[in-house]
N, C-alpha and C positions, 0 to 999 in steps of 0.2 A: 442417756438418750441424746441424738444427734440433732443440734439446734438450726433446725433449718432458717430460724431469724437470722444466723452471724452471717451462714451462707446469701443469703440476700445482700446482706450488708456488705461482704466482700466483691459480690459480679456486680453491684449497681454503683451507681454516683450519682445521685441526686443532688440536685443544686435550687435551692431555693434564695429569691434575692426580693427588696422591695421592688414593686410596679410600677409605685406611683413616683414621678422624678423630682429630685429636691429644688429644682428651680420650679416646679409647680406649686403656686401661693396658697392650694385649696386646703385646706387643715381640715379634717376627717372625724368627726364624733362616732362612734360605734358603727361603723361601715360593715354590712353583712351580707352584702352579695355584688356582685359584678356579671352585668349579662351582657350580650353582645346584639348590636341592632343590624341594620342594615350594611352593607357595605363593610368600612372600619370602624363603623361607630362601637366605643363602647361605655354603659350605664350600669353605674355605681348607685348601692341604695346607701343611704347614708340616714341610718334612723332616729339618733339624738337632736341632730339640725335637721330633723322633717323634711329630706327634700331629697331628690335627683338630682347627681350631677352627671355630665354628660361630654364625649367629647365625637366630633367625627371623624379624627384619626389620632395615631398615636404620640402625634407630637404637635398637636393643638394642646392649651391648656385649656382645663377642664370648666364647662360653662355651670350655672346651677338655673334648675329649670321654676318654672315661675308655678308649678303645678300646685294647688294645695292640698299634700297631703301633712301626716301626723305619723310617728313611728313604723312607717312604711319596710317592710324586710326582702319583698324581691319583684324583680320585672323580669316579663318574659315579652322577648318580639316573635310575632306570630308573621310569618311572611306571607301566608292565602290571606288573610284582609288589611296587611302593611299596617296592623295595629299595637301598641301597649301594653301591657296586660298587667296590672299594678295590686299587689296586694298592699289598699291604704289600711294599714295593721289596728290604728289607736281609731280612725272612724268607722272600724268593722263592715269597709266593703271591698268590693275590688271594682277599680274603674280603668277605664281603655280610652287611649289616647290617643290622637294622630300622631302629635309633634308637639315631642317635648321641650321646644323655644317656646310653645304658648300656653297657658292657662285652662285652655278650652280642654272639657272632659265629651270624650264623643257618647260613652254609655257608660253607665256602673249600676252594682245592686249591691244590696247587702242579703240579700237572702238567695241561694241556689238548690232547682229542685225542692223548695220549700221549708228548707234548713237553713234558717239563721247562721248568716257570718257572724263569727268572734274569734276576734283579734287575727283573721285570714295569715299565714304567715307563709309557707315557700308557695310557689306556682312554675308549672313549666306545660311549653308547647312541644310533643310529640307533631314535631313538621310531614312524619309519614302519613300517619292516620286523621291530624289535624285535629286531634284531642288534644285539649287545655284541660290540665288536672292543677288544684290546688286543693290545702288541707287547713280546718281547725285543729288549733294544736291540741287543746284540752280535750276534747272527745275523741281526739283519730280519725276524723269522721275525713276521709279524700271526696274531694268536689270533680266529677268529668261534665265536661260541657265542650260545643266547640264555637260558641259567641256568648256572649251575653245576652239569655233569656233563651239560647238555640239548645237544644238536644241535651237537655241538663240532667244527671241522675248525682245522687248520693249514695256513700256505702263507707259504711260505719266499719270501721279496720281493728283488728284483737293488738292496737300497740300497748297499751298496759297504761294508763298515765299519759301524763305528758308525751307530744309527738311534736318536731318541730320541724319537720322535712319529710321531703319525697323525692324522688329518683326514678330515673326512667336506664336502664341500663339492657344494651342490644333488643329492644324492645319491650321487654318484661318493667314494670310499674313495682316500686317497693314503698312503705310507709315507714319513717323512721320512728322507732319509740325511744325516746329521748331518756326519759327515765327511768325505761329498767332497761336499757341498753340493747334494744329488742330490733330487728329487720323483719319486717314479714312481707313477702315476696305476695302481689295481688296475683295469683295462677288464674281465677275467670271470675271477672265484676260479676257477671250474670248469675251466675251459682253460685256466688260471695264462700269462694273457696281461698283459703289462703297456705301458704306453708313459714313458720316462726322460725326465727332464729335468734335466738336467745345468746347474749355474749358471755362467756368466760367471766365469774364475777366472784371470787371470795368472801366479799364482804359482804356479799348476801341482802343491803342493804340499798334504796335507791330515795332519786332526790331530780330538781327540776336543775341542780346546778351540787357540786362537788368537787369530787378529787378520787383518784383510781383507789386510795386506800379505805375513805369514807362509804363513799356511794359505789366504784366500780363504773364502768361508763357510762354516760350522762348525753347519748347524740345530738349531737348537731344538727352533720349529717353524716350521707356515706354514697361515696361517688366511684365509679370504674377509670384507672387509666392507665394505659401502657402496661396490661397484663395485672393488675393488680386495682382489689379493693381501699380506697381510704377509708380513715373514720375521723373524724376531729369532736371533741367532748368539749362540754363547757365547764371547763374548770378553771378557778380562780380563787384568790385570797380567802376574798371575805366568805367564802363555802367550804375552805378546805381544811380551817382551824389550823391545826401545828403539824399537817400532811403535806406530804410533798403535793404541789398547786401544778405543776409541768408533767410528772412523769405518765405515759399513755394519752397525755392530752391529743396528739397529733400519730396514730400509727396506719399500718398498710398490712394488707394478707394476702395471700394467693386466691382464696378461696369465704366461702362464706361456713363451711365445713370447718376453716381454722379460726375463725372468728369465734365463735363456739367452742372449741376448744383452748382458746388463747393462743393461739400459733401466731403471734402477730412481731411486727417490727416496732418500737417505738421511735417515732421521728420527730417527737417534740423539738429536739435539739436543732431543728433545721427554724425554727421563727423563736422573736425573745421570749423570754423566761418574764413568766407573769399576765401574760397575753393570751388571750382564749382565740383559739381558732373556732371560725362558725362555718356557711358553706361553699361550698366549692364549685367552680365553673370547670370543663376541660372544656377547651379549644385549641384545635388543630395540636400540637406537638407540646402543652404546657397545660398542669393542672393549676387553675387560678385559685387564691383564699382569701379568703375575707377574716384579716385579725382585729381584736380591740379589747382594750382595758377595760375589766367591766369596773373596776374601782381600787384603788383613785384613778381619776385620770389624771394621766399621762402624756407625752405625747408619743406618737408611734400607733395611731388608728392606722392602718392602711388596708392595702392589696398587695398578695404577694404572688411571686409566680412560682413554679416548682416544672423543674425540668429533669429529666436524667438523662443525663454526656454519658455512662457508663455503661458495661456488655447488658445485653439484658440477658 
């Protein structure tokens, strides 16, 4: 059979390199997300050191913001009300901020649509329709609202287990299931219709953390760019026993048809070896990542950026 991965691997060039620059003093405990504000600002969740840090351009060093949160995993800037949008993870709410130099919380809740937040983890702003969706990981359950306490509905999503991401790709809303390695694509909130994609998985086996030979994919998340789906799994050491901890941690597919089938590339080898990729930003011309040792640590928490120089 004719491997359409090598074929990738030969037209593309991908180049992945650290973000974050070595004359910047900031040292990174489990960084999981980097989202972009106004302007060039851009905010990094950084969830071991409980805090935001933040810069307004790319060659500012990076400031840390005075906010109190606790194992925070992502911010989204919503540009209709120029606000924040903070999943505080370990205080199970999500709170909105003006400005992230001050302290001041402009609104938060812990409950949306009547469903108790816990441990709130990805969030993003759909800037067309001005829907804010975020997800509890353990039920699946996605949150749409477009303010806090505005236009709020919930809708409990078939991701199997463990969910720790969402995705919004050419306008379509996907729930990532983390633990059985699952995408399921929301086709209409209102008639809570969905359609599953289930990943390629031999070991038949699933887990909240692993290794491609243990568990089989384990989502992060799973992002669109330049013609192709990513996936980054949370694998590492202390989950993988005496299994390879890298191999499939980081791959890419045409399609979500070969995702399912395993038709995929594996591109672990583009960030180090022992490092769990978590989720992913695209902006303009570069897919951003959020790596980090889940144990021991190390050092090498960062941002990474992932471009392709090659034919597409």
């Amino acid at each position: 059979m004719f491997n359409f991965a090598l074929l990738a691997d030969v037209k593309s060039s991908l180049v992945a390199e650290n973000y974050i620059s070595e004359q910047d003093p900031i040292e990174f405990k489990w960084p999981t997300h980097i989202a972009f504000g106004p302007g060039e600002q851009e905010i990094i969740s950084d969830l071991k050191n409980n805090r935001i840090v933040y810069r307004n351009k790319k060659d500012e060093l990076f400031k840390v913001s005075p906010l109190p949160l606790k194992g925070l995993h992502s911010v989204a800037y919503n540009p209709k009300d120029k606000l924040y949008y903070i999943n505080d993870t370990e205080h199970h709410r999500i709170v909105a901020v003006k400005d992230l130099s001050k302290a001041e919380i402009h609104a938060e809740t812990k409950s949306i649509a009547g469903v108790q937040l816990q441990r709130p983890h990805d969030i993003i702003v759909d800037s067309e329709s001005s829907w804010i969706y975020a997800i509890n990981p353990n039920s699946g359950t996605v949150f749409r609202f477009t303010a806090i306490g505005e236009n709020e509905s919930a809708l409990k999503v078939p991701t199997h287990a463990y969910s720790r991401s969402i995705s919004l790709v050419k306008g379509k809303l996907y729930a990532i299931g983390s633990s059985k390695g699952r995408v399921v694509e929301i086709v209409d909130w209102d008639k809570k219709e969905f359609k599953i994609y289930d990943s390629f998985d031999p070991s038949k086996r699933q887990g909240a953390a692993g290794s491609w030979e243990r568990t089989g994919l384990v989502l992060n998340d799973v992002e669109f760019f330049d013609g192709y789906w990513y996936a980054s799994s949370y694998f590492c050491k202390p989950y993988a026993g005496k299994t390879d901890f890298d191999k499939n941690k980081l791959i890419r597919f045409k399609t979500l048809e070969d995702f399912v089938k395993g038709a995929w590339e594996d591109l672990s080898h583009l960030i180090p070896s022992g490092i769990t990729p978590y989720y992913f930003t695209v902006k303009d011309d570069a897919l951003y990542l959020a790596i980090f040792h889940h144990a021991p640590k190390t050092k090498g928490d960062t941002i990474y950026k992932i471009m392709n120089k090659g034919i597409k």
